[in-house]
VEXVEXLO-565781 format. One record per residue (C-alpha): x, y, z; residue in three letters. Coordinates in nm, 3 decimals. Layout:
<recs>
X / Y / Z / r
X / Y / Z / ala
...
</recs>
This chain:
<recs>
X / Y / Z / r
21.421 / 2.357 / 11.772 / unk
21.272 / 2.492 / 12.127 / unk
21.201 / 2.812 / 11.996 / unk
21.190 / 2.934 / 12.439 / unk
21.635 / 2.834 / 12.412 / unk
21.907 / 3.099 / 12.392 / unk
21.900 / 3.060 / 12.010 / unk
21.583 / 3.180 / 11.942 / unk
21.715 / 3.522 / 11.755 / unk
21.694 / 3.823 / 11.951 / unk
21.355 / 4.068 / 11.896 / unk
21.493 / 4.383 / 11.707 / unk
21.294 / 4.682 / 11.663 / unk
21.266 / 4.820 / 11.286 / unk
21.040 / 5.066 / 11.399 / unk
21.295 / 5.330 / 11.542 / unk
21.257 / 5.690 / 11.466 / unk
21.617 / 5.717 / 11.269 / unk
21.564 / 5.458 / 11.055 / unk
21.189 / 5.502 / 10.982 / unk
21.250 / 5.912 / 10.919 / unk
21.523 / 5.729 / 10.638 / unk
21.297 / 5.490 / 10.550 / unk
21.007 / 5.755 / 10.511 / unk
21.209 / 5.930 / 10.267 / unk
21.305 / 5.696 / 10.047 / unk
20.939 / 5.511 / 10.014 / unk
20.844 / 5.874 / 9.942 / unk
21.128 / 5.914 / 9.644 / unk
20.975 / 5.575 / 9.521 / unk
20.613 / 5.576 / 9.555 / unk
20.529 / 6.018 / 9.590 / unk
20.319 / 6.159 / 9.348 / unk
20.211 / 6.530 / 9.393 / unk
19.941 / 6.559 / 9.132 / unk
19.771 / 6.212 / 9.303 / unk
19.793 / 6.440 / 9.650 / unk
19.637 / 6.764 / 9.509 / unk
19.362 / 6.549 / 9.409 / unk
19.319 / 6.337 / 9.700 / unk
19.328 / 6.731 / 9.886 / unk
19.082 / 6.867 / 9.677 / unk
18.882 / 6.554 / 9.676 / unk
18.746 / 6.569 / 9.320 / unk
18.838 / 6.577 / 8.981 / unk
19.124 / 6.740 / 8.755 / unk
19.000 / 6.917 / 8.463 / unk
19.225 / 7.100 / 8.144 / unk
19.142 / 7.151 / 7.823 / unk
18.833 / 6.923 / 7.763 / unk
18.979 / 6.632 / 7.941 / unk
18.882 / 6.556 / 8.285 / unk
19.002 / 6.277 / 8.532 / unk
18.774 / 6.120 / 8.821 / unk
18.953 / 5.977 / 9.063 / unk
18.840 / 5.743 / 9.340 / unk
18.740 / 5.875 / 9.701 / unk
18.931 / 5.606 / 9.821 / unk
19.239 / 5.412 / 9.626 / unk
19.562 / 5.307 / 9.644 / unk
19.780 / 5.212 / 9.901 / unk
19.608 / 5.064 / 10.250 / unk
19.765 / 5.102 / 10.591 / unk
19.861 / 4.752 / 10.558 / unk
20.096 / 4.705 / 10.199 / unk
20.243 / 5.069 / 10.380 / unk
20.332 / 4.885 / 10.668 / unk
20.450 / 4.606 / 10.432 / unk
20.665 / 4.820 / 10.255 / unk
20.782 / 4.985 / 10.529 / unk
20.918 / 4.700 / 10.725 / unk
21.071 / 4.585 / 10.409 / unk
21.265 / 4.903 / 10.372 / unk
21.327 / 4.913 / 10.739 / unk
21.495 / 4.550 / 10.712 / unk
21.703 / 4.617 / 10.441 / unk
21.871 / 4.947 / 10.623 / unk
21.893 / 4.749 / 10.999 / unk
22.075 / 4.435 / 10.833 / unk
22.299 / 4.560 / 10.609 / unk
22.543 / 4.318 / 10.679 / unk
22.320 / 3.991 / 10.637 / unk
22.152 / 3.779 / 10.384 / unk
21.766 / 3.925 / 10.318 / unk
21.516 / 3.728 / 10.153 / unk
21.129 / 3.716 / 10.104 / unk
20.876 / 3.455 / 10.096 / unk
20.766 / 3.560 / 9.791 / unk
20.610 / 3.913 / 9.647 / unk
20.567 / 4.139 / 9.939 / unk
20.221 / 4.279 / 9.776 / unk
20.085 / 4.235 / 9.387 / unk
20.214 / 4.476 / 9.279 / unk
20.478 / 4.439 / 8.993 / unk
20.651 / 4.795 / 9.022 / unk
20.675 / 4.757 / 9.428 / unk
20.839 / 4.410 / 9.424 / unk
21.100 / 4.555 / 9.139 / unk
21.185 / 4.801 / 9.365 / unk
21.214 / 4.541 / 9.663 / unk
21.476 / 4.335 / 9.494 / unk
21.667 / 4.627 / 9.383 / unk
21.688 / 4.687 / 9.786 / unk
21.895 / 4.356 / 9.779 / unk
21.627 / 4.099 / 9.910 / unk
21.619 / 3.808 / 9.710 / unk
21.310 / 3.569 / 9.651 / unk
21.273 / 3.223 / 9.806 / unk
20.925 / 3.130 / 9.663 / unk
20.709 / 3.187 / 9.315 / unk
20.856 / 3.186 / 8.957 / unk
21.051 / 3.461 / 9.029 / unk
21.283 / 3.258 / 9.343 / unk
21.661 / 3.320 / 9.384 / unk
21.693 / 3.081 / 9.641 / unk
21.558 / 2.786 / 9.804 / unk
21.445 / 2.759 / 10.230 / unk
21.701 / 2.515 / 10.252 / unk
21.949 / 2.723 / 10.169 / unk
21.884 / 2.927 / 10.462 / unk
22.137 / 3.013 / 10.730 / unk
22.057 / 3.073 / 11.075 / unk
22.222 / 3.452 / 11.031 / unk
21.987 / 3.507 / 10.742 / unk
21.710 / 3.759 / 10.779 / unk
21.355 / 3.611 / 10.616 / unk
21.044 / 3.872 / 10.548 / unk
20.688 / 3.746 / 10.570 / unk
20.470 / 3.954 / 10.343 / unk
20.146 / 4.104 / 10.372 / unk
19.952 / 3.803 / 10.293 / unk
20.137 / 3.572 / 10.567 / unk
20.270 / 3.242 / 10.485 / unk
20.173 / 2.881 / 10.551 / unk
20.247 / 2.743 / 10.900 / unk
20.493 / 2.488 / 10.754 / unk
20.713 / 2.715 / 10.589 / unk
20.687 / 2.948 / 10.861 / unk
20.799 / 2.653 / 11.117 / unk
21.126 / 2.527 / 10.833 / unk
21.248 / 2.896 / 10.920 / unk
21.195 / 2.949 / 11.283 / unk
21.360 / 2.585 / 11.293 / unk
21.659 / 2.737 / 11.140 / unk
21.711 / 3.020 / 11.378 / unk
21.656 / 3.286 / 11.121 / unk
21.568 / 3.641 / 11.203 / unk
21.194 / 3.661 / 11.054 / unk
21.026 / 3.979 / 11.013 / unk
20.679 / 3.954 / 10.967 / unk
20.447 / 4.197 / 10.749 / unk
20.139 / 4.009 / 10.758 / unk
19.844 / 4.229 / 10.763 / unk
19.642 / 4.263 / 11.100 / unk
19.302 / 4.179 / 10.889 / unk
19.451 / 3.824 / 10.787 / unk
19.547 / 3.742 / 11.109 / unk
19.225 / 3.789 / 11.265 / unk
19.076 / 3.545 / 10.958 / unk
19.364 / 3.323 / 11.093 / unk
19.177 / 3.340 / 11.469 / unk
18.892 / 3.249 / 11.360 / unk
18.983 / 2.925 / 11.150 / unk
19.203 / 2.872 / 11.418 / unk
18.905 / 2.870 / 11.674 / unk
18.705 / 2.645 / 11.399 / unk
18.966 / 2.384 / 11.360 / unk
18.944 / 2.339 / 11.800 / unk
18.616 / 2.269 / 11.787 / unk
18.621 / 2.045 / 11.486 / unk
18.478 / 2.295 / 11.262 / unk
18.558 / 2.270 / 10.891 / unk
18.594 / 2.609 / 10.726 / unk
18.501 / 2.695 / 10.400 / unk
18.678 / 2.930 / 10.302 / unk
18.597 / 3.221 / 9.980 / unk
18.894 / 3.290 / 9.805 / unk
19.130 / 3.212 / 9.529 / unk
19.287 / 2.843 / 9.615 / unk
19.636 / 2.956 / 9.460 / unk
19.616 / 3.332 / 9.641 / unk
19.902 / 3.324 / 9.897 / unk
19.623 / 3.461 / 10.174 / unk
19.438 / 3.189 / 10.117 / unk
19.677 / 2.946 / 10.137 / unk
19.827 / 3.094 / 10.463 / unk
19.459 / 3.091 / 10.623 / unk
19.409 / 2.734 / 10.495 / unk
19.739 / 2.602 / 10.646 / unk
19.560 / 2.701 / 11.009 / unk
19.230 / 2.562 / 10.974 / unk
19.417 / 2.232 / 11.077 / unk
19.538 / 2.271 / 11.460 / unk
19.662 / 1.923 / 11.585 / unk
19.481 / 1.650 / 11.380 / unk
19.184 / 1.893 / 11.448 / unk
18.933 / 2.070 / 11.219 / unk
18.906 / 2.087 / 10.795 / unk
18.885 / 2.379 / 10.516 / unk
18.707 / 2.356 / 10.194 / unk
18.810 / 2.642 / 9.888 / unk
18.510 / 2.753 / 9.711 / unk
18.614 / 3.044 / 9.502 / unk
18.213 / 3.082 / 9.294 / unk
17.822 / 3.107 / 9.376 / unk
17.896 / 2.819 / 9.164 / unk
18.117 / 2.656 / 9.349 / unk
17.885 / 2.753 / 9.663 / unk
17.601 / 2.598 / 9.534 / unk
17.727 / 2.261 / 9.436 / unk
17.886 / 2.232 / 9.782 / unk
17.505 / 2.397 / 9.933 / unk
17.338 / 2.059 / 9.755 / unk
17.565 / 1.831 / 9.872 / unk
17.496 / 1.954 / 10.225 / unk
17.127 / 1.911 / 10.189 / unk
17.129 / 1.581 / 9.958 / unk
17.443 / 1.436 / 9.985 / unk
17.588 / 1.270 / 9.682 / unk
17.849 / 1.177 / 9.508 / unk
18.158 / 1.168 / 9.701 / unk
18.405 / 1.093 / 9.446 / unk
18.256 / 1.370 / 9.199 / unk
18.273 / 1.638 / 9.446 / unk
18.627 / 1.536 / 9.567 / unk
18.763 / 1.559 / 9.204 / unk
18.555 / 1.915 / 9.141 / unk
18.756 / 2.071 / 9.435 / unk
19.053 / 1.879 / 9.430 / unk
19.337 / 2.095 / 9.561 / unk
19.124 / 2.324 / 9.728 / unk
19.081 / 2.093 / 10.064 / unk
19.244 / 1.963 / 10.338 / unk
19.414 / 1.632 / 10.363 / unk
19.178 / 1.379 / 10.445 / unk
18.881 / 1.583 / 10.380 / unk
18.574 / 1.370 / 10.376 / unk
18.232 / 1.565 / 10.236 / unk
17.973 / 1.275 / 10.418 / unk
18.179 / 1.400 / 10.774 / unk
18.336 / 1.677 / 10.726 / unk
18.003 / 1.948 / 10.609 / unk
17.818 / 1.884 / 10.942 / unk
17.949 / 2.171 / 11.099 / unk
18.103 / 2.451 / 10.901 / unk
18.214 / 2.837 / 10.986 / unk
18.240 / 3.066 / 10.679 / unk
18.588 / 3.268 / 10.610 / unk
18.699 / 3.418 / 10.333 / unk
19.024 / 3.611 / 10.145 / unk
18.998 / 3.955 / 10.287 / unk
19.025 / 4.069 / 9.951 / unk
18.684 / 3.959 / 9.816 / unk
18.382 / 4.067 / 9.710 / unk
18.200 / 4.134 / 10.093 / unk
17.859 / 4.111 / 9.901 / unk
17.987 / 3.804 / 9.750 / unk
18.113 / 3.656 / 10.082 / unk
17.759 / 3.768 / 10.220 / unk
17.608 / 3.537 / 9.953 / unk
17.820 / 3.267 / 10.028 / unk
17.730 / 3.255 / 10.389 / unk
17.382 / 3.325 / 10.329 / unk
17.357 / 3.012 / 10.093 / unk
17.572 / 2.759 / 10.302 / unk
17.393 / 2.836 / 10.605 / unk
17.044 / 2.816 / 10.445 / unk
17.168 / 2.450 / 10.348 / unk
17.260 / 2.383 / 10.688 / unk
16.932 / 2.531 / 10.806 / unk
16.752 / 2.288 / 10.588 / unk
16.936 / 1.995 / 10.643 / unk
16.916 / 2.028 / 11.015 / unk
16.620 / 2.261 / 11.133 / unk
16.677 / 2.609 / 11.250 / unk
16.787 / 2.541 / 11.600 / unk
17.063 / 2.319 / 11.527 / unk
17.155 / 2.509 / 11.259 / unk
17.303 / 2.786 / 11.538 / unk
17.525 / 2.508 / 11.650 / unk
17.666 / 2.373 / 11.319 / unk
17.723 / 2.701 / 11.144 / unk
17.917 / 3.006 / 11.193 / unk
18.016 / 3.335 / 11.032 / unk
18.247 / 3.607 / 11.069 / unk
18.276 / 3.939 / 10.908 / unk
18.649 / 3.965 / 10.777 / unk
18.653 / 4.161 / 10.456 / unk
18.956 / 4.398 / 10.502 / unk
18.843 / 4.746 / 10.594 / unk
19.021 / 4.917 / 10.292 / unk
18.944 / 4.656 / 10.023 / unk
18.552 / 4.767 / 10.086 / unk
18.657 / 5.120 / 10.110 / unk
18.750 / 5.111 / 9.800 / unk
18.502 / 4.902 / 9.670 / unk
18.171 / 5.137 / 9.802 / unk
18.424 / 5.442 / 9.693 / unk
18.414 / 5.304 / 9.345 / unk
18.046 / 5.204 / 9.362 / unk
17.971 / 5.593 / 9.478 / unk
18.182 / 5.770 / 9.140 / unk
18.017 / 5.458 / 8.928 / unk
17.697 / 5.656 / 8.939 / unk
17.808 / 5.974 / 8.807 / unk
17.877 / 5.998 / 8.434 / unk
18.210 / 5.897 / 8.283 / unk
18.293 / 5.781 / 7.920 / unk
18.514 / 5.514 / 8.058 / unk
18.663 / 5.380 / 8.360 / unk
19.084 / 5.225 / 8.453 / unk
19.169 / 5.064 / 8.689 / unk
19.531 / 5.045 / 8.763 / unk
19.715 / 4.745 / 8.976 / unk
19.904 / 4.416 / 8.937 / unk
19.702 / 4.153 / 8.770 / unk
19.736 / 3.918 / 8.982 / unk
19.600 / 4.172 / 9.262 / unk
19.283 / 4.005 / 9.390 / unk
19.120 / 4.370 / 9.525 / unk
19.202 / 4.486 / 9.165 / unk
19.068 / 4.266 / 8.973 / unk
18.744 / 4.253 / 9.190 / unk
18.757 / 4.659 / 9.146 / unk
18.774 / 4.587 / 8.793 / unk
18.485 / 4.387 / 8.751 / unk
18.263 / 4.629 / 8.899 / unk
18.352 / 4.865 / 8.605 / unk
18.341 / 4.639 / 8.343 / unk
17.936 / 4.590 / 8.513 / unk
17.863 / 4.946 / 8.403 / unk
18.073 / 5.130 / 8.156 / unk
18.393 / 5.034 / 7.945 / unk
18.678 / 4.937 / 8.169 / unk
19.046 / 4.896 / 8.095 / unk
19.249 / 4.728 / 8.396 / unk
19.597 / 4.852 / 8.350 / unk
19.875 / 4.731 / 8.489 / unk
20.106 / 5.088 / 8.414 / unk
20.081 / 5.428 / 8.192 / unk
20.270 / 5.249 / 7.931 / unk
19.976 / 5.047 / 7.841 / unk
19.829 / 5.340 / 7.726 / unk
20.048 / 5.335 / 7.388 / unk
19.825 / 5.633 / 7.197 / unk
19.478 / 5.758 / 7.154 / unk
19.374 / 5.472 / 6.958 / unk
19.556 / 5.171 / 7.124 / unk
19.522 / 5.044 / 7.483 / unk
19.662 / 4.713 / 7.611 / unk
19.487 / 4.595 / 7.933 / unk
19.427 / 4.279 / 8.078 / unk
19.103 / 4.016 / 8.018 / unk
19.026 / 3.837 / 8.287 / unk
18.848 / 3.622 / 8.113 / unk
19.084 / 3.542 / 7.924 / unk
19.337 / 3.542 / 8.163 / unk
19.599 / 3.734 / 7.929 / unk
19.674 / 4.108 / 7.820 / unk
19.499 / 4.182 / 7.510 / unk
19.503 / 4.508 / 7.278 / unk
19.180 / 4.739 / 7.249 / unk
19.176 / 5.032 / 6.895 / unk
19.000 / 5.381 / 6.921 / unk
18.960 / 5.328 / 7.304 / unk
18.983 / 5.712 / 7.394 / unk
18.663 / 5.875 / 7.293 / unk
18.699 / 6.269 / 7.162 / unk
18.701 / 6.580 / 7.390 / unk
18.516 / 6.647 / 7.575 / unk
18.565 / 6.331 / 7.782 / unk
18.574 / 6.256 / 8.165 / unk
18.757 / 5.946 / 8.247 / unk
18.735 / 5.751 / 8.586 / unk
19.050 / 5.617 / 8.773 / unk
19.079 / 5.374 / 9.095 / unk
19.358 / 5.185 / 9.144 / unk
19.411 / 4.850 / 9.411 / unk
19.556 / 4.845 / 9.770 / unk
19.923 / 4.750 / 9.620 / unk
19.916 / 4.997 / 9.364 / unk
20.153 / 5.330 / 9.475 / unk
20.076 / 5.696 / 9.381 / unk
20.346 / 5.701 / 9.120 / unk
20.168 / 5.461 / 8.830 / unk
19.864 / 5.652 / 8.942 / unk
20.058 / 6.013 / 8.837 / unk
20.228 / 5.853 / 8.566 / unk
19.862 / 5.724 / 8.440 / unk
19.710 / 6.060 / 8.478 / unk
19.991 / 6.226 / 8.310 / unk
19.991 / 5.980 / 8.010 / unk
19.605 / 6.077 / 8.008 / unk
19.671 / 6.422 / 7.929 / unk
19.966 / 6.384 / 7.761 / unk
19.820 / 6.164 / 7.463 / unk
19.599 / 6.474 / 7.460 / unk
19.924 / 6.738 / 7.412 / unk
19.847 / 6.903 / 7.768 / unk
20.168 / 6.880 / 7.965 / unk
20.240 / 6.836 / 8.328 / unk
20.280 / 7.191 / 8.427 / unk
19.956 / 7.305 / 8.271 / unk
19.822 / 7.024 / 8.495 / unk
19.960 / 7.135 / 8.838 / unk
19.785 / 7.453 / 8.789 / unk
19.480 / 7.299 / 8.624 / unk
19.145 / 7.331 / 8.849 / unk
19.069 / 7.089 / 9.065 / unk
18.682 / 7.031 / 9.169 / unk
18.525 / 6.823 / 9.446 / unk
18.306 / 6.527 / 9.365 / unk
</recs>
């Protein structure tokens, strides 16, 4: 359909003060915790009886999942009276995305899917979420006439511009990142434009380094295909295709891990080529979201002060979590949690291995008083689980939440 016709859907604006002042307060009912904002005020740590929580300079929700979430709400208030439905989770974030169908807006991708695109009406009302969506499906809906609201974070789209860029002048990206993360998917499905340009997944140094030899020796084309199958684009052809590459990434990665990746690739190309031509066939661009490396130095900072153990709290299948994670796990014990309930009593944890890819139970986890524990949590994870953590905390160690709220608060 000519999206520029009379049945392109008419632009509404969410954004209006009356339904964003209702909107504020209900996110607030949801997600509020005052204990997480005395802390974040006072900047420091929460101490009571022997037991004292460290909490992240920087954690938690990001401009971006608020936004999210906001426009979410926003939708379901402004079109009451229509079908809602969301291309999938709106963040990782388990807790979030219960409380998004419970709003009425039912799934049309993932595991958890209530519906199918082609069951779409053109009266139906279809949410993008904060990773963005791949240009096909995105194209199925605007076909359909549907009223699309879009939540896709400002930091992907400006990875999208620059794959975009690369795939007009015949640039293959290679893009850092999770093959199967929605984000990456989404930025993959736009380093095509018209028959133009090619993206390659690499989601290791590993991975980096194979690909870093082929560029300099060539080899086995059949070998390499099958190593990344999946994780290119159609027609993808390693002998053609690596001659001129531009480095993007998930904006949820590791930046010094991106930095490594670019480093190595363009080394390769340096060899392969000579330094000169090596400006010509290889780019890079900075795109590591703002807040997931806020976090990440903010967590790198309290990492150096002395803690008995660190948890992290977030959806497991949060990629700025898990990365958070495995920063902790470098230097002290570290328990990613999805929710206070995994904290079943002072001698039993259940947390998730991401090694193994599976929740698995820890015994005599929680050290004796005195003990100072640290606490970050991911860009999708609200200030509620954070409370209800901190309150689980002390209450495993009898101290209730009213001798908490008047407990003494100190800065970093």
């Amino acid at each position: 359909m000519d999206q520029s016709d009379s049945s392109k859907p008419a632009r509404v604006n969410l954004r209006t003060p009356d339904v964003m002042a209702a909107v504020q307060a209900q996110v607030e009912s949801h997600y509020r915790s005052e204990i997480v904002e005395k802390l974040r005020a006072g900047g420091g740590t929460l101490s009571c009886d022997g037991v004292t929580v460290r909490l992240a300079k920087q954690f938690g929700f990001c401009y971006g999942v608020e936004r999210a979430i906001d426009l979410a709400y926003a939708a379901a208030k402004v079109f009451q009276d229509r079908r809602l439905f969301i291309l999938g989770e709106i963040i990782h974030n388990p807790e979030v995305n219960e409380q998004i169908v419970a709003l009425g807006i039912k799934n049309l991708l993932g595991k958890d899917k209530e519906a199918e695109v082609q069951d779409l009406r053109g009266d139906d009302v279809v949410i993008v979420p904060a990773f963005g969506t791949d240009v096909g499906t995105l194209a199925r809906i605007k076909e359909l006439g549907c009223q699309i609201v879009d939540t896709t974070c400002g930091d992907v789209m400006s990875v999208w511009k620059r794959v975009r860029q690369n795939a007009s002048d015949d640039v293959t990206s290679i893009i850092h990142g999770k093959a199967s993360h929605e984000e990456t998917k989404a930025t993959a499905s736009r380093a095509v434009v018209s028959g133009k340009g090619h993206y390659l997944v690499v989601l290791t140094l590993a991975d980096t380094d194979y690909v870093c030899n082929y560029i300099r020796h060539g080899g086995d084309k059949a070998a390499f295909l099958e190593k990344f199958r999946g994780a290119f684009s159609e027609g993808f052809d390693p002998d053609r295709h690596l001659r001129r590459v531009g480095v993007a990434n998930q904006t949820t990665m590791m930046r010094g891990e991106t930095e490594e990746v670019q480093r190595r690739i363009e080394a390769a190309v340096r060899d392969r080529d000579g330094a000169e031509p090596a400006k010509q066939n290889f780019r890079f661009f900075d795109t590591i979201c703002g807040a997931t490396q806020e976090r990440q130095d903010a967590l790198k900072e309290m990492l150096d002060s002395r803690m008995d153990l660190l948890l992290v709290i977030g959806g497991y299948n949060s990629s700025n979590t898990s990365h958070l994670a495995e920063m902790g796990e470098a230097k002290l014990p570290t328990y990613f949690i999805r929710n206070a309930g995994r904290l079943e009593s002072r001698q039993r944890i259940v947390h998730f291995d991401q090694h193994a890819k599976q929740e698995i139970a820890t015994e005599n986890w929680l050290p004796e008083r005195p003990v100072t524990i640290g606490l970050t949590a991911g860009a999708s994870c609200p200030n509620n689980l954070i409370e209800e953590t901190i309150l689980r905390i002390y209450e495993l160690h009898g101290i209730s939440a009213q001798q908490l709220l008047g407990a003494t608060v100190a800065r970093n």
